[in-house]
C-alpha positions as CSV (number, residue, x, y, z in Angstrom):
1,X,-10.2,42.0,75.7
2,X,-12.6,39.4,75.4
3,X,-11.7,36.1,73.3
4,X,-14.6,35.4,70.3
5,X,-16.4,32.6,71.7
6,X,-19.4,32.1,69.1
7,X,-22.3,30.2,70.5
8,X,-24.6,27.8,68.8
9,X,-27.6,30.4,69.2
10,X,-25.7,32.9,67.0
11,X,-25.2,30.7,64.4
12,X,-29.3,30.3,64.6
13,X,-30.1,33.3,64.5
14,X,-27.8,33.9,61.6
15,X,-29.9,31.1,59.7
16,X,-32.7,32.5,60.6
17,X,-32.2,35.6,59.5
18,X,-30.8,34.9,55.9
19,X,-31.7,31.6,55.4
20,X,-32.8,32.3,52.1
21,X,-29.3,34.5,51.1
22,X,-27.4,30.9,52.8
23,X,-29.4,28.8,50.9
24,X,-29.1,30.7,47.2
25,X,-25.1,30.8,47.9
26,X,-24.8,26.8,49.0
27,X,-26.6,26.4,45.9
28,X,-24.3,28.2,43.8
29,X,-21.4,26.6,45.8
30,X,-23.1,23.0,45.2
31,X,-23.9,23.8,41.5
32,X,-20.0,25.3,40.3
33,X,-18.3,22.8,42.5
34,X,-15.5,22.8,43.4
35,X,-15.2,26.3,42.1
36,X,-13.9,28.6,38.9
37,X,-10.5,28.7,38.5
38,X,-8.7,31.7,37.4
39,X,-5.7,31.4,34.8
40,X,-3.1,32.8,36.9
41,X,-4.0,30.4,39.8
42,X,-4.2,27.5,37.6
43,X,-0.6,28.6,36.9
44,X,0.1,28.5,40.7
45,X,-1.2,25.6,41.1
46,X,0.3,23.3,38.4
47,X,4.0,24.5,40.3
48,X,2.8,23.3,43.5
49,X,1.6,20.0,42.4
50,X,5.3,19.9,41.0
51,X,6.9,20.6,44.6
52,X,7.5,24.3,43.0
53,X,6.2,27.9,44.3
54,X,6.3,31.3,43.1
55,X,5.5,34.7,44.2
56,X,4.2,36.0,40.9
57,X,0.5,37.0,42.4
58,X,2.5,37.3,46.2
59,X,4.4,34.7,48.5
60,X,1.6,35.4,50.6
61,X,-1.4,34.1,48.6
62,X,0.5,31.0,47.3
63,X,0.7,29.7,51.1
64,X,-2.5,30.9,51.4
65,X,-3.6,29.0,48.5
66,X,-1.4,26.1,48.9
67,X,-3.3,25.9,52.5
68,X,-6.9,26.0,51.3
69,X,-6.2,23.8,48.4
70,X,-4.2,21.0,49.8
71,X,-1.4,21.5,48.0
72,X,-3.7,21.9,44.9
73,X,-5.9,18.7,45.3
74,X,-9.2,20.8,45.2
75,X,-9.6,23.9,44.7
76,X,-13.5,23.4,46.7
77,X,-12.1,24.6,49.9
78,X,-10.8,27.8,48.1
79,X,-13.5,28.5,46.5
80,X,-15.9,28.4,49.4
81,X,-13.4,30.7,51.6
82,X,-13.8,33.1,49.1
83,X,-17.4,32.8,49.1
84,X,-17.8,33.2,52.8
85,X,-14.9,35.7,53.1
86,X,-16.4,38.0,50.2
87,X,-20.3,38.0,51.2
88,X,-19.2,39.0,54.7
89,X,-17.1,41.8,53.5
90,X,-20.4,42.9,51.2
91,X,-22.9,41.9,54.1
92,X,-20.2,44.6,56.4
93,X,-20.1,47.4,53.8
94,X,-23.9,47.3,53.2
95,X,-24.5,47.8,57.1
96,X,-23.0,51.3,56.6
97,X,-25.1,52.4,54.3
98,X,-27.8,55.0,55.3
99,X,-30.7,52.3,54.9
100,X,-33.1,50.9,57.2
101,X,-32.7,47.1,58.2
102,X,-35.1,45.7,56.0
103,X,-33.5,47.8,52.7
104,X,-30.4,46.7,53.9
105,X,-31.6,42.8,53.9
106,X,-32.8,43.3,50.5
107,X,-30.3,44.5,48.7
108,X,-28.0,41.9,50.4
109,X,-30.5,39.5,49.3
110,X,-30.6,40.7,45.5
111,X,-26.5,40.6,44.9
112,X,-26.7,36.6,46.8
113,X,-29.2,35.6,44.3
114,X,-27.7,37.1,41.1
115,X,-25.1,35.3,39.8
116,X,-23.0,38.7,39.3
117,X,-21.1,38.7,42.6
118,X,-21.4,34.7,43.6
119,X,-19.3,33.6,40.9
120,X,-17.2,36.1,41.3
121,X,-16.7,34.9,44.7
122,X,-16.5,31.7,44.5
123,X,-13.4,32.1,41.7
124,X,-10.0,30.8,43.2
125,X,-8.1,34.7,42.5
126,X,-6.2,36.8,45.1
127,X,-8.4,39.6,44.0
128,X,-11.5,38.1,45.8
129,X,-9.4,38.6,48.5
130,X,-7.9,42.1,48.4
131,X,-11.6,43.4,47.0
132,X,-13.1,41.7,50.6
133,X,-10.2,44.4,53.0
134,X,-11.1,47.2,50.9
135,X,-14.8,46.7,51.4
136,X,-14.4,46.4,54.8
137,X,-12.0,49.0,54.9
138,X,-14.3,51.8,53.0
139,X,-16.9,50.8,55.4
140,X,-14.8,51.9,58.2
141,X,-14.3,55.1,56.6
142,X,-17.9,55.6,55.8
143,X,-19.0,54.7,60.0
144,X,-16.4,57.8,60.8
145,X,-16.1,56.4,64.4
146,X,-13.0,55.8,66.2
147,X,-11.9,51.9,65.8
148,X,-11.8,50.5,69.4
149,X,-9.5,47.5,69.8
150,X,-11.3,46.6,72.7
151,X,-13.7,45.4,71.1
152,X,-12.9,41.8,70.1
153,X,-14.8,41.8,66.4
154,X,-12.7,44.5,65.8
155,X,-9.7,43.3,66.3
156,X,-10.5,39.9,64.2
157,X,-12.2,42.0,61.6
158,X,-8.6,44.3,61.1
159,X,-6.7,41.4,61.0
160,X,-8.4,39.8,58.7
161,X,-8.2,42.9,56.1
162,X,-4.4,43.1,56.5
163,X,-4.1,39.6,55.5
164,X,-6.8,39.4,52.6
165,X,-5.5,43.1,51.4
166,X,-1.5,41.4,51.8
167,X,-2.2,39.3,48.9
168,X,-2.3,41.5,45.6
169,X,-0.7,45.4,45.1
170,X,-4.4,46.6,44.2
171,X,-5.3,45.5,48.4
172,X,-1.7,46.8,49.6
173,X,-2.5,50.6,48.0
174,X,-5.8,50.5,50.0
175,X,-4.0,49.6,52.8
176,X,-1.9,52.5,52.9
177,X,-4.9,54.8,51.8
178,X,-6.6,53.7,54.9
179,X,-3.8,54.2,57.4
180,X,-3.4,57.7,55.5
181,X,-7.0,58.0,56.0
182,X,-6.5,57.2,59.6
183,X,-4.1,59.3,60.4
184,X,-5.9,62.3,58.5
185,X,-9.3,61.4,61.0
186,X,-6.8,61.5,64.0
187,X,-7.3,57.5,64.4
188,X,-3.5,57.3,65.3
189,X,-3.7,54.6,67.4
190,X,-5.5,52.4,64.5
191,X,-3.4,54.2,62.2
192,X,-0.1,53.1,63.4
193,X,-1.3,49.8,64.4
194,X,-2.3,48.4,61.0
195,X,0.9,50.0,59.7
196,X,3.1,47.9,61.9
197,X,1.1,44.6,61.1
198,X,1.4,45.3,57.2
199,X,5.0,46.1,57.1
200,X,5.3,42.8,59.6
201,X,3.3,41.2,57.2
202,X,5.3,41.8,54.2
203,X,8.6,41.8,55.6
204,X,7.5,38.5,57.0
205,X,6.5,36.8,53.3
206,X,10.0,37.4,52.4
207,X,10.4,34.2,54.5
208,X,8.1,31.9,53.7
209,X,10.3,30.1,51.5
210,X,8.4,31.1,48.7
211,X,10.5,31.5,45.3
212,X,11.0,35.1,44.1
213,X,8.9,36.5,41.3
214,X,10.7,36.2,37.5
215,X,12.4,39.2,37.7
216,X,11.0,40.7,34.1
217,X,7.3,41.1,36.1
218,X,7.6,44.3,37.4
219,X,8.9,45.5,33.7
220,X,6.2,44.2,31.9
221,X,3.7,47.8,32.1
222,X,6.9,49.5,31.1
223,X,7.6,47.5,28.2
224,X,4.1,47.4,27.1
225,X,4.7,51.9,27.0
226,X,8.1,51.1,24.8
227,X,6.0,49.1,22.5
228,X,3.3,51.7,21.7
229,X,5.8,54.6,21.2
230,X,8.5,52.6,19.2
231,X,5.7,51.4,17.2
232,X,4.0,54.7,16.0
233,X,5.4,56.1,13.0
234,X,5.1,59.8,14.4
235,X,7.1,58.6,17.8
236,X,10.4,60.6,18.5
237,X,13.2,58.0,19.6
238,X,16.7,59.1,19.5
239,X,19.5,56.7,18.5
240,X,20.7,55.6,22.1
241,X,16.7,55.1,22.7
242,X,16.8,52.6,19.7
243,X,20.1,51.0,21.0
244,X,18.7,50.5,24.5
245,X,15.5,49.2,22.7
246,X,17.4,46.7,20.4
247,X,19.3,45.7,23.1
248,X,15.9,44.0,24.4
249,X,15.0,42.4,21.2
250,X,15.5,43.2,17.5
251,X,13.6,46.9,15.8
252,X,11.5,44.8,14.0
253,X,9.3,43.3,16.2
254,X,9.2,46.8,18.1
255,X,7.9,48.5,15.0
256,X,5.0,45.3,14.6
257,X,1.9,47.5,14.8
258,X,-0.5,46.0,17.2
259,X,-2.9,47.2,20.5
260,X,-1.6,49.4,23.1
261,X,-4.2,47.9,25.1
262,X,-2.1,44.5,26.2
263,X,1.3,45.3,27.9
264,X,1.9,41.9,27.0
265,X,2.3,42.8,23.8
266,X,5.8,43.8,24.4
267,X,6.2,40.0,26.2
268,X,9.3,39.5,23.8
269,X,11.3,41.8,25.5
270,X,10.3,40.5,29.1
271,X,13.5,38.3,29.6
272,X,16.5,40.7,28.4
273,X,14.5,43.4,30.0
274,X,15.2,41.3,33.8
275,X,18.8,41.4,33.0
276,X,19.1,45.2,33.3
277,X,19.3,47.0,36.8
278,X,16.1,48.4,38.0
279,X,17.4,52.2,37.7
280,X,18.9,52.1,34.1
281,X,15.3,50.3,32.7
282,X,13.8,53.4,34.4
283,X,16.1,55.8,33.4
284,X,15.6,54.9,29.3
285,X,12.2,54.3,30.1
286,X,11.7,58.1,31.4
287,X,14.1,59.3,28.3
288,X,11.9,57.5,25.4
289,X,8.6,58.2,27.1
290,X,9.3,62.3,27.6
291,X,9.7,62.6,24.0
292,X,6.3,61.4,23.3
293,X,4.5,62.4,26.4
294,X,1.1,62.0,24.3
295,X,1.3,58.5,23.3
296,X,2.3,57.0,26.5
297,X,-0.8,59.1,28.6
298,X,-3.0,57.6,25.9
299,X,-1.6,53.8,26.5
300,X,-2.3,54.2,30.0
301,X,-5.6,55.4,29.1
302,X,-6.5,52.6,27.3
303,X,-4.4,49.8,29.7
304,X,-6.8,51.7,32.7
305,X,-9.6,52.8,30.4
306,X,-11.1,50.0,33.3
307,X,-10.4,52.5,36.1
308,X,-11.4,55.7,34.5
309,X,-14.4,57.9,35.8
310,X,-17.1,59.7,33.6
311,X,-17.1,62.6,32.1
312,X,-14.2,62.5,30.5
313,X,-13.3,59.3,29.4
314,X,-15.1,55.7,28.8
315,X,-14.5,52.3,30.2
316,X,-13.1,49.3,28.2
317,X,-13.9,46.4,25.2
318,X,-16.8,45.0,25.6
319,X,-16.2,41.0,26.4
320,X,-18.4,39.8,23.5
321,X,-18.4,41.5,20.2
322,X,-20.4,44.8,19.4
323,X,-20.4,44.4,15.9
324,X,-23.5,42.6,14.8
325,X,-22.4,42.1,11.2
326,X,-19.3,40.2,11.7
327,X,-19.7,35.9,12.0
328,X,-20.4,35.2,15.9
329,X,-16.9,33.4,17.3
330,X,-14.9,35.4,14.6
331,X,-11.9,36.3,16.5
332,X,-12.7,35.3,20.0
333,X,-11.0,33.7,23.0
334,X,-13.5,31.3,25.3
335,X,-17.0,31.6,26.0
336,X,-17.0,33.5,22.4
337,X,-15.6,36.6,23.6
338,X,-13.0,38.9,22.3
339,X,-11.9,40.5,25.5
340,X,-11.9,39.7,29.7
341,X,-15.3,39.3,31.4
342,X,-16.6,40.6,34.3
343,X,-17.0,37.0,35.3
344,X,-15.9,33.6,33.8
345,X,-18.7,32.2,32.6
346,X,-16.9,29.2,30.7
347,X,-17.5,25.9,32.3
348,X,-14.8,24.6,34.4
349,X,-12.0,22.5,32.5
350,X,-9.1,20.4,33.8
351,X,-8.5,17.9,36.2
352,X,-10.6,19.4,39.0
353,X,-13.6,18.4,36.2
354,X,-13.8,14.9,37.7
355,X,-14.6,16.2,41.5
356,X,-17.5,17.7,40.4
357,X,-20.9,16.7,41.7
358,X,-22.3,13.8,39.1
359,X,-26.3,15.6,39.0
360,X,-26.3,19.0,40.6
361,X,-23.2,19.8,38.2
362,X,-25.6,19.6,35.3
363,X,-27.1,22.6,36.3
364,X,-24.0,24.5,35.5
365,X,-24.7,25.7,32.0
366,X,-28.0,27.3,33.6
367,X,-26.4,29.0,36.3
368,X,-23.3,30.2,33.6
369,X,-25.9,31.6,31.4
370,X,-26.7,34.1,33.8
371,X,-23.3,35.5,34.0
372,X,-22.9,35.2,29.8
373,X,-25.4,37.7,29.6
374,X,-23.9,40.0,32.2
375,X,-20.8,39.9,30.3
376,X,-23.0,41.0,27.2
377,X,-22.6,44.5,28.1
378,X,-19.6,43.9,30.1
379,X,-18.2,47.6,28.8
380,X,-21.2,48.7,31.2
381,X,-21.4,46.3,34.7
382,X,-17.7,46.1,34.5
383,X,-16.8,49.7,34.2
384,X,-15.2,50.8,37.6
385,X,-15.0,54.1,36.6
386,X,-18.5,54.6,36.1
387,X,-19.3,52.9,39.3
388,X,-16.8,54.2,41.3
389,X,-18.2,57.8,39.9
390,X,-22.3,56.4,41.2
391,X,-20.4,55.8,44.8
392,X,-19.2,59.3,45.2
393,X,-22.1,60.9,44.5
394,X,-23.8,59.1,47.1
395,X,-21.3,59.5,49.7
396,X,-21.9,63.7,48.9
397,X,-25.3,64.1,48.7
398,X,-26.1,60.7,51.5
399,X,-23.1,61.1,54.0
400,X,-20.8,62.7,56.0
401,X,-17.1,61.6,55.1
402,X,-17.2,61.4,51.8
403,X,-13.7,62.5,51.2
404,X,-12.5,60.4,53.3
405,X,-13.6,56.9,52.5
406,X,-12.7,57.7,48.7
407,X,-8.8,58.0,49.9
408,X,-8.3,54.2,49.4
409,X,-9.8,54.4,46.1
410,X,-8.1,57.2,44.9
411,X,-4.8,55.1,45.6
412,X,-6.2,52.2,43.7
413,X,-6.5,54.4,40.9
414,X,-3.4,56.1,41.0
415,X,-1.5,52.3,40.9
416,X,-3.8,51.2,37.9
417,X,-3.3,54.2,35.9
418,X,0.4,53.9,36.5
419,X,0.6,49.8,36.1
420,X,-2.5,48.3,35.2
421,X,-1.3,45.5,32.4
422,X,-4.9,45.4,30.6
423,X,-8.0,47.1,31.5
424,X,-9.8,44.1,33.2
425,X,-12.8,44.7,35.1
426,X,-11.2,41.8,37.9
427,X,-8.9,44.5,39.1
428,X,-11.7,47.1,39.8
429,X,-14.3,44.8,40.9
430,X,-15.2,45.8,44.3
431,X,-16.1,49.4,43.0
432,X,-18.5,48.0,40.8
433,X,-20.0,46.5,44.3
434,X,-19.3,49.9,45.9
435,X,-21.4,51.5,43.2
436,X,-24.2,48.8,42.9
437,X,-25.2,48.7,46.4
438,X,-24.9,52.8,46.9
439,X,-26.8,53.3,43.6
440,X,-29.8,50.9,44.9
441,X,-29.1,52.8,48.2
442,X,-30.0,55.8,46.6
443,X,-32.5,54.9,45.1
444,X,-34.5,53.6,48.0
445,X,-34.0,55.9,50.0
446,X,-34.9,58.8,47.3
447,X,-38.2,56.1,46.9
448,X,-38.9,56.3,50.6
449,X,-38.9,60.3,50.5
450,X,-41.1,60.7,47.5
451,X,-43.5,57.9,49.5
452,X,-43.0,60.1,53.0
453,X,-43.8,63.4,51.0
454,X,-47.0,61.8,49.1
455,X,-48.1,60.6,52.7
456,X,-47.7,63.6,54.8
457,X,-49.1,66.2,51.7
458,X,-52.6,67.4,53.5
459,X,-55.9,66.0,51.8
């Protein structure tokens, strides 16, 4: 095999070809320096800057991130990885489509000037990273060739999605549905290969002298099921179910009627729930949740409602408010919304506020106001269900292997059904891509039929 020797001529001919898609993203990059910061990394990154470490969000990421940030000194170098790292996965999956070159280009050209998918990108979040495998991933499925480790862009382009996919459970599940998928095509070679580099990866984060996750974490979708059944008045719980449940935290705050659509509702149990062995939690957990079988499928239908595909159900809460008659910021979190985004579209607050660039950064609210109106009807561009449903009806009606390049996605889902925490539109993100770019896919190439059909019709 070959070593990857770029020359200076490739990287002209890159410019050449997208300069306008690399000059739209610099600006974006120039404009939101040094990046968006998501709350969970701003968590990681304060215990850094304290000589601390955790592997909440995966040992794996926080070395990653402790890397590309400098020990959380800027988040700028971060942000722009995960710019360059996501629009190649996007450029990658797009070249599978069915499209001609120049339909490719454009619809590559319309997600880099949007701001839908660039700030996206461009937020410090291990889910920029696991959504960037699975793209690449599904658009190995969707090519149905053989994957030749000869070839050297391969073999870079693999190991790169077993580390971006190593960083978060959702990229870990599409891991294994693409060596299952693999193995189903007859890849075994590829199959087994990426196996023994994952299980090497993970076994190999458990010494990177990262600490160990607070060991409540893993509880917290469970104890978010607890809370909705012990709080219905109608729920069947028999006295050793209270006992186990009062042995967390007292009945009352239990019985507090509020959303089944947080797990973290149930966040006063978290630390008496990491004092009890894995198997008994599981074992109560099974006991309380049989008895109301109904109650804990609908909390996981609202906790995933995110995830769900038409016809049967419909996605989540709308970020902003869909009530029209109550007073605008009446109940709401930043940004004046009352539920997740689909991007943040707050401005950037903290201490990285001060590396910001002193005239370009005034731009910010402009370029923000782009995403605040995506996020109007976030209910719609952040539903992966729906999109998820739009990418496989193009794979039956446009390609050959439909079946299986939706494995990895059907292994998302099954996790986030099971364990999603809230239904935000973060965790399904690269199906909205997935659906975006096969939608416009379908639609131009439907377009380019009609055309050929009204051309070809004798005069």
């Amino acid at each position: 095999m070959t070593f990857f020797r770029p020359k200076f001529e490739d990287f002209r001919s890159l410019f050449a070809t997208y300069w306008i898609e690399i000059t739209a993203l610099s600006l974006y990059f120039l404009v939101l320096f040094p990046g968006r910061l998501n709350p969970d990394v701003e968590k990681s990154i304060a215990l850094m800057q304290n000589g601390e470490s955790t592997s909440n969000w995966s040992a794996i990421y926080f070395r990653i991130l402790q890397v590309l940030s400098f020990n959380g000194k800027t988040i700028a170098f971060a942000s722009l990885t995960g710019l360059i790292v996501f629009f190649y996965s996007v450029h990658f999956f797009i070249g599978k489509s069915v499209l001609s070159m120049g339909q490719r280009k454009a619809i590559f050209r319309l997600l880099a000037l949007t701001p839908f998918i660039p700030i996206f990108s461009l937020t410090v979040q291990h889910d920029v990273f696991a959504w960037s495998g699975t793209l690449i991933i599904v658009a190995y499925l969707l090519d149905g060739n053989r994957i030749e480790f000869s070839n050297h862009k391969d073999s870079l382009r693999l190991a790169l999605v077993v580390i971006c996919c190593s960083t978060s459970f959702i990229g870990i599940f599409s891991l294994v549905g693409f060596i299952f998928s693999l193995l189903i095509r007859r890849d075994y070679r590829a199959g087994c290969l990426i196996l023994v580099c994952t299980v090497m990866i993970q076994v190999g984060s458990l010494f990177l002298g990262v600490a160990k996750a607070e060991p409540a974490l893993k509880y917290i979708p469970l104890l978010g099921d607890l809370k909705c059944i012990a709080q219905d008045s109608d729920s069947r719980i028999s006295p050793s179910g209270w006992q186990f449940l009062e042995s967390l935290a007292p009945r009352e705050n239990w019985e507090t009627q509020e959303s089944c659509l947080y797990a973290d509702n149930a966040i006063f149990a978290y630390w008496e729930a990491g004092k009890i062995p894995v198997t008994d939690f599981i074992l109560n957990w099974a006991k309380i949740g049989i008895d109301n079988p109904r109650i804990l499928l609908l909390a996981h239908i609202h906790r995933s409602s995110q995830a769900l595909p038409l016809p049967f159900f419909r996605g989540q809460p709308n970020a902003t408010t869909t009530d029209y008659f109550i007073p605008i910021g009446s109940n709401t979190k930043r940004s004046l919304q009352v539920f997740n985004e689909v991007i943040i579209d707050a401005p950037l607050n903290g201490e990285f506020t001060r590396q910001q660039i002193p005239i370009i950064s005034k731009l910010e609210p402009v370029v923000l106001m782009g995403a605040f109106v995506f996020n109007q009807n976030s209910m719609f561009w952040g539903w992966g269900g729906l999109w998820i449903s739009v990418f496989a009806i193009y794979l039956l009606l446009f390609t050959r292997f439909s079946l299986i390049a939706l494995i990895p996605i059907a292994f998302q889902m099954i996790l986030l059904i099971g364990f999603s925490p809230l239904p935000d539109p973060r965790y399904v993100f690269g199906w909205i891509v997935m659906g975006l770019v096969s939608g416009t896919s379908a639609i131009l190439t439907v377009s380019a039929w009609i055309r050929n059909r009204t051309d070809n019709r004798p005069q």
